[in-house]
N, C-alpha and C positions, 0 to 999 in steps of 0.2 A: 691320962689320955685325954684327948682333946676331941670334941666333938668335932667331926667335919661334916658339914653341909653339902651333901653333893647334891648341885641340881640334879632332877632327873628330869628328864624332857616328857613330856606326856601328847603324845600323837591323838589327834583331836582333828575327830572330822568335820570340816569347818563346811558346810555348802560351800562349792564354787560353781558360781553360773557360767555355764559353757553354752556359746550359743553354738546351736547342732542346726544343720541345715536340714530339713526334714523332707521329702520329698512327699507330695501327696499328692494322687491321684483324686485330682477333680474334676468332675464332670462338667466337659465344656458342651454346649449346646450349638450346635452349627446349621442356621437353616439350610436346609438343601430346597431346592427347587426344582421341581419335579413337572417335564411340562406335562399336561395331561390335554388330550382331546375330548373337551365338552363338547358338547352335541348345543348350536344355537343357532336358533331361528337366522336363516341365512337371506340376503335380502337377494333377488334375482331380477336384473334388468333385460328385460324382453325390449329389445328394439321396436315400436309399432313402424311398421312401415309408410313412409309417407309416400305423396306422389311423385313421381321418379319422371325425369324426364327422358322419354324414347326417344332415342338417336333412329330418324326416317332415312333409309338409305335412296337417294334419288337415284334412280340411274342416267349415267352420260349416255347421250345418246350419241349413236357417230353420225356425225354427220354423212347426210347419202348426197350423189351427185343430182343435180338437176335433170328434170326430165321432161320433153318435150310432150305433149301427148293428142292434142287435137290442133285441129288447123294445117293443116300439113296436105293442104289439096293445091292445083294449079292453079294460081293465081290470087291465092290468099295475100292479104295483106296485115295480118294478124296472127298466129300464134300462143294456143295456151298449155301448159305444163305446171308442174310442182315442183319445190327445192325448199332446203332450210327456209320455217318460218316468218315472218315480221323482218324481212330484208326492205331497208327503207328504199323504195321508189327514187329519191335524189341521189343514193349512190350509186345508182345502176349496178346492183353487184351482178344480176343475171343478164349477160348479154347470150345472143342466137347469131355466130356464126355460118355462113356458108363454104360447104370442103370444096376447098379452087381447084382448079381446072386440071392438076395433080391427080384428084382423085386421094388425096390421103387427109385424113383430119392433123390439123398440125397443131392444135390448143390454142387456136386463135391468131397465130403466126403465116409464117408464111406466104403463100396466097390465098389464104382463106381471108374471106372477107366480113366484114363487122356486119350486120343486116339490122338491127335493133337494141336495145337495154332496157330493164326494167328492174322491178323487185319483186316481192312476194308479201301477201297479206299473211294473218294472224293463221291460217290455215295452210299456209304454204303454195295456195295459186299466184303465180304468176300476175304481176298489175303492172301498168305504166299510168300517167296522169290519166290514159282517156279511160283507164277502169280494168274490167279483168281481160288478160290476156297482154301481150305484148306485141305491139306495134314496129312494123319491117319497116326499108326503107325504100322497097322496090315487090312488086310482086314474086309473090313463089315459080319458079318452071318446074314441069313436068322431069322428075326422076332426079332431080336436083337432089343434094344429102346437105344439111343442115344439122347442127349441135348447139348444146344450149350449152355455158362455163358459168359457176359459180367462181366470181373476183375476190371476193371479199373475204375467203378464207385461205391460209395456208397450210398446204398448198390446196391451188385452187381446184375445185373438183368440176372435173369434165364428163359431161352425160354424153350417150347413148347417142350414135345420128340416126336420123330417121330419114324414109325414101319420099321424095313428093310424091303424090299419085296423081292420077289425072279425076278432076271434078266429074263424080255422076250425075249426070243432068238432071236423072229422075231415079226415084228409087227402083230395083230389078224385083219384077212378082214373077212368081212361077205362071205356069200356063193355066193353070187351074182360077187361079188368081186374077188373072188378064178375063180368064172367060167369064166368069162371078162378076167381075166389074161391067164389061159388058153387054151383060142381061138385066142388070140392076139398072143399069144406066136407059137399056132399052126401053122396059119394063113404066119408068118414071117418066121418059118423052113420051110414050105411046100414050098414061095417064092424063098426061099434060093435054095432046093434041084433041084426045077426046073430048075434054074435059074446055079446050078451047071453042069446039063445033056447036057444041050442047049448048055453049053460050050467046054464040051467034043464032 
């Protein structure tokens, strides 16, 4: 017999490097931001108040119409009244009509007739060149009616007429009054006459 060599296989654990995926929990760090409310000195702007300027409410005045108010006797040849202030004198804005023969004021129309023009100073009287008052062009009559018109505004404003009267010659005293004068008056001759004898 003959010797036979049988291999025999011999299993033999040899390392084999297997790469293994390994999973591992690492701790990631994620900042978070977290808003928070500190408490910090806060800055506060206080408006100081300056000087303001006040809006003055003027008030408009309305214009009033013209108004006759003295000289209004028989036989005047002048008339004075008021109307809107600082009317210049060369624009005649205030003329004095007289209501014609009608009987009806017609705003300066009609048969009313022109009698004067003038203006008005810084106070509102009535002026022509020769000063205060306004100047006619005929004397006043008795019971006549006459009106002043302001021209120079629109629309133009028309005053008031007023009655002529008849000139008192002298002022009216009561009776009381008449007899006081008089005695006073007696009183002072009879002084006089004495007072002239003693001298002679």
């Amino acid at each position: 017999m003959t010797p036979t060599v049988t291999p025999t296989r011999t299993l033999t654990n040899t390392p084999t490097a297997t790469r293994t995926a390994t999973v591992t929990n690492t701790a990631t760090v994620t900042p978070t931001i977290t808003p928070s409310l500190t408490a910090s000195p806060t800055r506060t702007i206080t408006p100081t108040p300056s000087p303001t300027q006040t809006r003055t409410v003027t008030p408009t005045r309305t214009p009033v119409a013209p108004l006759i108010a003295q000289g209004v006797n028989t036989g005047s040849l002048r008339v004075e009244g008021v109307g809107r202030p600082d009317l210049p004198i060369g624009n005649n804005c205030i003329e004095i009509f007289d209501v014609g023969p009608n009987g009806t004021p017609e705003n300066g129309a009609g048969d009313d007739r022109l009698l004067g023009s003038g203006g008005t100073d810084a106070t509102g009287h009535f002026v022509d060149a020769n000063g205060l008052g306004i100047g006619l062009s005929r004397p006043l009559k008795e019971n006549e009616q006459i009106y002043p018109i302001d021209i120079c505004i629109t629309p133009q404003l028309v005053g008031p007429t007023v009655t002529v009267a008849l000139r008192a010659l002298a002022p009216a005293m009561s009776p009381f009054m008449t007899l006081t004068l008089v005695g006073v008056l007696s009183v002072f001759g009879f002084w006089k006459l004495t007072g002239a004898r003693r001298a002679t």
